[in-house]
Backbone as JSON Lines, residues from 0, in Angstrom:
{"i":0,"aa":"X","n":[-25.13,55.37,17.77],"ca":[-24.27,54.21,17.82],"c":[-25.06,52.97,18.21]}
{"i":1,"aa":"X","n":[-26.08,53.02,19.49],"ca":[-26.39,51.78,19.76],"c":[-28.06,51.66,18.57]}
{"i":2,"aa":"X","n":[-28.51,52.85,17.67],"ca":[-29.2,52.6,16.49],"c":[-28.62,51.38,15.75]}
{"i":3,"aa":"X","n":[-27.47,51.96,15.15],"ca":[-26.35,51.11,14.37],"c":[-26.2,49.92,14.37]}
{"i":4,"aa":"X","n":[-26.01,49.3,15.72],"ca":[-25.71,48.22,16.52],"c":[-26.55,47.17,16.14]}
{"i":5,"aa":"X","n":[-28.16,47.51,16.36],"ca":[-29.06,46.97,16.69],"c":[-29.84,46.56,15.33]}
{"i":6,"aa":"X","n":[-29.23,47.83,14.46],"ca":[-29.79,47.31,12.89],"c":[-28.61,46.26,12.23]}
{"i":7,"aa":"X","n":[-27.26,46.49,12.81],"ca":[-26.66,45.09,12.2],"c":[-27.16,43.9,12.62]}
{"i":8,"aa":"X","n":[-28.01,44.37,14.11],"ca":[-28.04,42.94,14.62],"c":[-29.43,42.07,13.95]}
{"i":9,"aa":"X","n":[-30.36,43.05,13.76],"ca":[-31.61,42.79,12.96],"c":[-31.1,42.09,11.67]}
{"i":10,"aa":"X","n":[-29.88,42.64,11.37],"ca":[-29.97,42.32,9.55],"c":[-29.45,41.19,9.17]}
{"i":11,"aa":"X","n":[-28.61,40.82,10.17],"ca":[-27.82,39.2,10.51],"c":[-28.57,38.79,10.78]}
{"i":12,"aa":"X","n":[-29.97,39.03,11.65],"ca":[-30.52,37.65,11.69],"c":[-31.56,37.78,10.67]}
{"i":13,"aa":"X","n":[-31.94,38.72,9.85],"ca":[-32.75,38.5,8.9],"c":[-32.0,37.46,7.49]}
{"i":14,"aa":"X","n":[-30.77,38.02,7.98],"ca":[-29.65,36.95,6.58],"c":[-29.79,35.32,7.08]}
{"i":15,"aa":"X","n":[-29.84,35.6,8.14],"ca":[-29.65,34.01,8.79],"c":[-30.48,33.13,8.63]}
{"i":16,"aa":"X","n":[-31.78,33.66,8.11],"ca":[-32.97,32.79,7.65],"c":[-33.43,33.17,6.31]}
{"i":17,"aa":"X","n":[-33.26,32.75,5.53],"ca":[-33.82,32.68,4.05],"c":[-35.41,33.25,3.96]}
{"i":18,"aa":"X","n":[-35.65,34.04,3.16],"ca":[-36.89,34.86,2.79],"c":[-37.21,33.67,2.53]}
{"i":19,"aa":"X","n":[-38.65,32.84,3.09],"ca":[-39.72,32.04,2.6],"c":[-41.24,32.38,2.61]}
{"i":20,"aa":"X","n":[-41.57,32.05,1.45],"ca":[-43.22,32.94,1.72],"c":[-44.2,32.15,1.56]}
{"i":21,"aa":"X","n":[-43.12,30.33,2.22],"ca":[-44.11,29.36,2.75],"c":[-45.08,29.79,4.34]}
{"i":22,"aa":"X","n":[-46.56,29.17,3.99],"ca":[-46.97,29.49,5.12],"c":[-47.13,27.24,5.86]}
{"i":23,"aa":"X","n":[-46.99,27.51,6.81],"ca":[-46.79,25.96,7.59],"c":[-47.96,26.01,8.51]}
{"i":24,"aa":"X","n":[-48.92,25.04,7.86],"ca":[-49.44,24.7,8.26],"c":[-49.91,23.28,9.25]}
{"i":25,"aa":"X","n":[-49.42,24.01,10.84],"ca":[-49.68,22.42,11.48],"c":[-50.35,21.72,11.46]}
{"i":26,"aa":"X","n":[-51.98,21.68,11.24],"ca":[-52.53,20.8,11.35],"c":[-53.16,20.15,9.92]}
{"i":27,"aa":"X","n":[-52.34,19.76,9.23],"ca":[-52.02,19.42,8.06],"c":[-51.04,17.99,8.18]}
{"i":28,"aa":"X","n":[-49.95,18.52,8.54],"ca":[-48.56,18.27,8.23],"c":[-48.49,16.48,9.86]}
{"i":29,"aa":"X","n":[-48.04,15.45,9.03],"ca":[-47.76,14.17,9.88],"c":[-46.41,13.97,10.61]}
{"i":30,"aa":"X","n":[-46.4,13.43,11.19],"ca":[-45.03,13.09,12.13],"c":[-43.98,12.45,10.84]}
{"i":31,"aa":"X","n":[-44.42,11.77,10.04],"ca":[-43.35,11.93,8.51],"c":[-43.19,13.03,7.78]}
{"i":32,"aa":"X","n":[-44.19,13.99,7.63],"ca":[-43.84,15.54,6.84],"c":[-42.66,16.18,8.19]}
{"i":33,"aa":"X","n":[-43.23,16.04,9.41],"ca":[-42.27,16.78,10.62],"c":[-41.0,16.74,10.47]}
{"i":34,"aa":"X","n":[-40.91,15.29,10.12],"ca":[-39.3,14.96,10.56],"c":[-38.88,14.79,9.1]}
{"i":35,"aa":"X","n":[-39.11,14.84,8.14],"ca":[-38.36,14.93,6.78],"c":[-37.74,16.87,6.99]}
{"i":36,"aa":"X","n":[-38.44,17.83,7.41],"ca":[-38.03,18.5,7.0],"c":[-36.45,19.54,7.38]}
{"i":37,"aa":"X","n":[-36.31,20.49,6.73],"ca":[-35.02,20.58,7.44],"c":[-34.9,20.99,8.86]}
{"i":38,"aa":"X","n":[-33.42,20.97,9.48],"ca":[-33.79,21.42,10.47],"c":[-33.91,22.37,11.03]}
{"i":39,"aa":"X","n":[-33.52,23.97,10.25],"ca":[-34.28,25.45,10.58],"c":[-35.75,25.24,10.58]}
{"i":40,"aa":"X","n":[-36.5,24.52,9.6],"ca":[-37.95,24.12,10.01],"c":[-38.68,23.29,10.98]}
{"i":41,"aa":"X","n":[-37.72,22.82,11.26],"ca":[-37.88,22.15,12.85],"c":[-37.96,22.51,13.87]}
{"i":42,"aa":"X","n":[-36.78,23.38,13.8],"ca":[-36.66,24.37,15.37],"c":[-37.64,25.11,15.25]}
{"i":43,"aa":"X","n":[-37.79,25.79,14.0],"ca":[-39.13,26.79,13.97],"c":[-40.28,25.87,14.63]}
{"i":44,"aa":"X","n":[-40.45,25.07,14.63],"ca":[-41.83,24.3,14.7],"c":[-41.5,23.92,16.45]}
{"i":45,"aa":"X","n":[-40.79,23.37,16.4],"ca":[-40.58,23.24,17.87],"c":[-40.61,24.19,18.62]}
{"i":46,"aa":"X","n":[-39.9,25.31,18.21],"ca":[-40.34,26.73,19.05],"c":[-41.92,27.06,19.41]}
{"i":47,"aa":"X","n":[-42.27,26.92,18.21],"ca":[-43.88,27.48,17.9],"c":[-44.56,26.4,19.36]}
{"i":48,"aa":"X","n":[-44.39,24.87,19.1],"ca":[-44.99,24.41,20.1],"c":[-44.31,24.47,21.76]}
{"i":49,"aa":"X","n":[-43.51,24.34,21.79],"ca":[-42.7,25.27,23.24],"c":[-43.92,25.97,23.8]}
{"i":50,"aa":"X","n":[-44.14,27.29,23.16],"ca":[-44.74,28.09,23.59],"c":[-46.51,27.75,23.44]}
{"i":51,"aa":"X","n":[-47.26,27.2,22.5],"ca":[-48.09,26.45,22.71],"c":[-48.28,25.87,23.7]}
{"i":52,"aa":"X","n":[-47.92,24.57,24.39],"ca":[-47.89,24.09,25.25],"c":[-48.12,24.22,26.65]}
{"i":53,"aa":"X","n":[-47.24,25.98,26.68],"ca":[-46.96,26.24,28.23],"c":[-48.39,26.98,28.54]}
{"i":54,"aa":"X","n":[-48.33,27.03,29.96],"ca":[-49.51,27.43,30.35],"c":[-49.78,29.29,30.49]}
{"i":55,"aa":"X","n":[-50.83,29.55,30.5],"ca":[-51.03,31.15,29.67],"c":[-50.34,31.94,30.86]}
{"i":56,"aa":"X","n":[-50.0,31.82,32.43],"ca":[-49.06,32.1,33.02],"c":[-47.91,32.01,33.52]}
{"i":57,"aa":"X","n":[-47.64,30.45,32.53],"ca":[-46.13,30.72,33.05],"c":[-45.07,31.75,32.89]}
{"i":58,"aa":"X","n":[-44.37,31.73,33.31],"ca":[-43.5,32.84,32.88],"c":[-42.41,32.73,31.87]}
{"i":59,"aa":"X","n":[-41.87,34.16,31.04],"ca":[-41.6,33.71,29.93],"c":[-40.01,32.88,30.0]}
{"i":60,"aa":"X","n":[-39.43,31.88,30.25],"ca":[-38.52,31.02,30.52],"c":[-38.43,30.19,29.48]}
{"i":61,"aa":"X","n":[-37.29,29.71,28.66],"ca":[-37.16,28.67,27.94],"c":[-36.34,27.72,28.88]}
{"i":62,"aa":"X","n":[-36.99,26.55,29.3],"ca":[-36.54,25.48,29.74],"c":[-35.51,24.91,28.57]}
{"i":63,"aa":"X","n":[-34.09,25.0,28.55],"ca":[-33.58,24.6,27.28],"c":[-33.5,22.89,27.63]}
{"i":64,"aa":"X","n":[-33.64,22.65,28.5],"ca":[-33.47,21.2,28.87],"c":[-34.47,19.93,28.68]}
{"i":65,"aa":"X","n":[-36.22,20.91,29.33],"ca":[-36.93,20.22,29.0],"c":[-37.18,20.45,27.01]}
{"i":66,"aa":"X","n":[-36.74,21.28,26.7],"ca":[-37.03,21.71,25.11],"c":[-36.23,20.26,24.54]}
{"i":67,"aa":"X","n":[-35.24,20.48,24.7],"ca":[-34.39,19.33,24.32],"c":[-34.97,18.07,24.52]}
{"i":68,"aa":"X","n":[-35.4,17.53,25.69],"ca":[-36.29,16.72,26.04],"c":[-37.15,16.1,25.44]}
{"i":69,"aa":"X","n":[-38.38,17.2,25.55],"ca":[-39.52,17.16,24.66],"c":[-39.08,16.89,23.15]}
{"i":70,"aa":"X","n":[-38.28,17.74,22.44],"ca":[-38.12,17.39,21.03],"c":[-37.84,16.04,21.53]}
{"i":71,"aa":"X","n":[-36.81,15.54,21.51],"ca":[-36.3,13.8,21.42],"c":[-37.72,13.56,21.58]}
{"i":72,"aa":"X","n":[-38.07,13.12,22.37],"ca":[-39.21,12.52,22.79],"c":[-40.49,12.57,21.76]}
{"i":73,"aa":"X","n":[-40.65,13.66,21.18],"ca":[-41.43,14.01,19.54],"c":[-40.85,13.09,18.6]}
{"i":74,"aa":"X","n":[-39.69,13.45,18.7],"ca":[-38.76,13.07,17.0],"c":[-38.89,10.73,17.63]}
{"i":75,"aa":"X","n":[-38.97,10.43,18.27],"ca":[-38.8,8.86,18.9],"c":[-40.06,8.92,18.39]}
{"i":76,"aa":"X","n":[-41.31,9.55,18.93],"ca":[-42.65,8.8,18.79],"c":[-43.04,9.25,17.48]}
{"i":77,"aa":"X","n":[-42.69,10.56,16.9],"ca":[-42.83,10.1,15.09],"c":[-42.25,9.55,14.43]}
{"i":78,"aa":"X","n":[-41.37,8.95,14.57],"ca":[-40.25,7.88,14.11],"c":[-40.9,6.57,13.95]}
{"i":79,"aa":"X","n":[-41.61,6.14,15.41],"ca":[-42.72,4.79,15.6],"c":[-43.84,5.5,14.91]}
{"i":80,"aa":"X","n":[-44.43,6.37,14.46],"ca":[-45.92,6.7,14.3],"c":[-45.9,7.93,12.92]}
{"i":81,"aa":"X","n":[-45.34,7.78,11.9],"ca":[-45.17,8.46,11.09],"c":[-46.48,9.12,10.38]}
{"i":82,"aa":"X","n":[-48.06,8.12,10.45],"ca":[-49.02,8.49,9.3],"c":[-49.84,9.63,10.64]}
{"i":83,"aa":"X","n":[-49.59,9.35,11.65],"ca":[-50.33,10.57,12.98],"c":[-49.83,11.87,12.43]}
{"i":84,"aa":"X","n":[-50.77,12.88,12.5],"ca":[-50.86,13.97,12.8],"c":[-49.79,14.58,13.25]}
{"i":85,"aa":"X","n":[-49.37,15.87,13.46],"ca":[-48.29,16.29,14.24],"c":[-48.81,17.07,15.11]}
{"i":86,"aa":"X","n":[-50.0,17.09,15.28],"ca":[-50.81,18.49,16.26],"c":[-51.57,16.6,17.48]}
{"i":87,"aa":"X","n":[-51.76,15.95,16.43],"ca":[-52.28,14.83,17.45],"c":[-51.54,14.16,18.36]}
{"i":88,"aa":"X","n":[-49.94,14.36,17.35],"ca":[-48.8,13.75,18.76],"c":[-48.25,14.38,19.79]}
{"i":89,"aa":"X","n":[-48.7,16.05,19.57],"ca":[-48.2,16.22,20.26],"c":[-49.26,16.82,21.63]}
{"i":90,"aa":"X","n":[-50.72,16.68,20.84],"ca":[-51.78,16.75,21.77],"c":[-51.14,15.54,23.03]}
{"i":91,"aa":"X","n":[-51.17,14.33,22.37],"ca":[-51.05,12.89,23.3],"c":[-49.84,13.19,23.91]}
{"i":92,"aa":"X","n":[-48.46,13.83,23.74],"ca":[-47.44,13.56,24.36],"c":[-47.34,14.78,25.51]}
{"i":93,"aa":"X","n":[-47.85,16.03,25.17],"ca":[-47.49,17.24,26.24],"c":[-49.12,18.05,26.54]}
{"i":94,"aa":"X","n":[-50.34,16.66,25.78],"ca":[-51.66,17.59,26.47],"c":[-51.96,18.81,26.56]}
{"i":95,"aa":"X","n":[-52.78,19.05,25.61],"ca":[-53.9,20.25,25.82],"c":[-55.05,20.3,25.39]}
């Protein structure tokens, strides 16, 4: 039963995101490619740097507040700075 459970739950979220067999490449892609795209590719990207960012011990916690945060604060300064990098803004805004 809780087999069962756990493969509906896998399979909903495999439905929930569209088979893409794009590969995304960040350090490519500008604070205008960032923010044109949709926004399941956003969160993906924002996730990805979330965890980038944090330090190799923090513990595993999603700050949903500072996440929220931080994005605005991304999506404002590529808004002003569209031809930058997206690995360079976000070097300058959350350092590493």
């Amino acid at each position: 039963m809780m087999f069962r459970r756990a493969a509906l739950v896998v399979a909903a979220l495999a439905l929930a995101f569209p088979a893409a067999a794009e590969k995304i490449d960040l350090s490519t892609i500008t604070c205008k490619d960032f923010v044109a795209k949709d926004k399941a590719e956003i969160g993906i990207i924002l996730s990805w740097l979330d965890a980038y960012y944090k330090d190799e011990n923090d513990p595993p916690i999603i700050d949903t507040e500072k996440f929220v945060a931080n994005a605005k604060k991304l999506g404002e300064y590529c808004g002003a700075n569209p031809t930058i990098g997206l690995i360079t803004a976000t070097d300058k805004l959350f350092g590493k």
